[in-house]
C-alpha positions as CSV (number, residue, x, y, z in Angstrom):
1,X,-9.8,-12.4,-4.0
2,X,-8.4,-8.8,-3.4
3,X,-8.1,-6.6,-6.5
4,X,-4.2,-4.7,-7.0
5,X,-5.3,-1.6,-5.6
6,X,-6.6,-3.4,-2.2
7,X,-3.3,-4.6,-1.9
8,X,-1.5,-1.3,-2.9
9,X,-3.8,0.5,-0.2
10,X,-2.7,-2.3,2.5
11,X,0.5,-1.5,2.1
12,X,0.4,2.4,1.7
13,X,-1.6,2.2,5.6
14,X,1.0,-0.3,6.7
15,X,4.3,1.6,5.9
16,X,2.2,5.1,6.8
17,X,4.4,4.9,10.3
18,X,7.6,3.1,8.4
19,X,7.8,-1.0,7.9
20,X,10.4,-3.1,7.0
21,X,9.3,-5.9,3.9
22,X,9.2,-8.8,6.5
23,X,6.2,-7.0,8.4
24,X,4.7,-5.6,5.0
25,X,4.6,-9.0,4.1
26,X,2.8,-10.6,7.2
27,X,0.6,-7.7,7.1
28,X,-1.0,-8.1,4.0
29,X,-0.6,-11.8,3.8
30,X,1.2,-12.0,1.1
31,X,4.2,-13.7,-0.1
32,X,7.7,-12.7,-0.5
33,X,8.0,-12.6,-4.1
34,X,4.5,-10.4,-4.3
35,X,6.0,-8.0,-1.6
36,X,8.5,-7.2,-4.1
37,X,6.7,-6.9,-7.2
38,X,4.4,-4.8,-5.3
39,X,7.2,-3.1,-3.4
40,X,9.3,-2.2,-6.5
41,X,5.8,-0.3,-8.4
42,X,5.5,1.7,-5.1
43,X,8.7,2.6,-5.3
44,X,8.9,3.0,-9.2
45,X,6.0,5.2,-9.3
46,X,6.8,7.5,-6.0
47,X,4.0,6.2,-3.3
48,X,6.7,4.6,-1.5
49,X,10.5,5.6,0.0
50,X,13.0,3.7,1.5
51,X,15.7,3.9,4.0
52,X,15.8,1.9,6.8
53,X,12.7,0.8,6.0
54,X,9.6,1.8,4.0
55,X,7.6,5.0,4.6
56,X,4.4,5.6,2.1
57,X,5.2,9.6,0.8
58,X,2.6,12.3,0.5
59,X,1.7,11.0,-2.8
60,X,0.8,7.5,-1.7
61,X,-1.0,9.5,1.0
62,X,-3.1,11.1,-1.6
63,X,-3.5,7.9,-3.4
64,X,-4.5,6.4,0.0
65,X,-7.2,9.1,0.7
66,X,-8.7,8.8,-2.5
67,X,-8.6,5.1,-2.3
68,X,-10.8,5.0,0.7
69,X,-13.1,7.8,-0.8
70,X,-13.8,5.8,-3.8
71,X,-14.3,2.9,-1.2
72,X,-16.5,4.6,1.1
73,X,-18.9,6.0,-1.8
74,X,-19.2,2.3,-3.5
75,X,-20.0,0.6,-0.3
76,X,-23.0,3.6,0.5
77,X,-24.2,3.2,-2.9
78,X,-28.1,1.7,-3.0
């Protein structure tokens, strides 16, 4: 079972380049009414924009870098 952030970091490095929901949601497996619970915190808390479709900001960036640093350092760990 992924944990929130798992899911929040899928979707930052899926709409890196721009997405639209549909291929958010086949991305990261997951169904429509979690894309937008998801979709609407992004956007609520400024890691996500929207226009045509949605494009992770420099914050969600930074949350995205910091995500897979904190990854990286728990899976070296001994």
């Amino acid at each position: 079972m992924r944990s929130s952030f798992e899911i929040i970091a899928e979707i930052l490095n899926t709409a890196k380049n721009g997405a639209k929901k549909t291929r958010i949601m086949y991305s990261c497996g997951l169904s429509y009414r979690f894309v937008e619970k998801y979709l609407e915190l992004l956007l609520d808390t400024g890691l996500l924009q929207t226009g045509n479709s949605y494009h992770t900001t420099d914050k969600g960036m930074g949350f995205l870098n910091k995500y897979q640093t904190l990854e990286l350092l728990l899976n070296t760990r001994q």
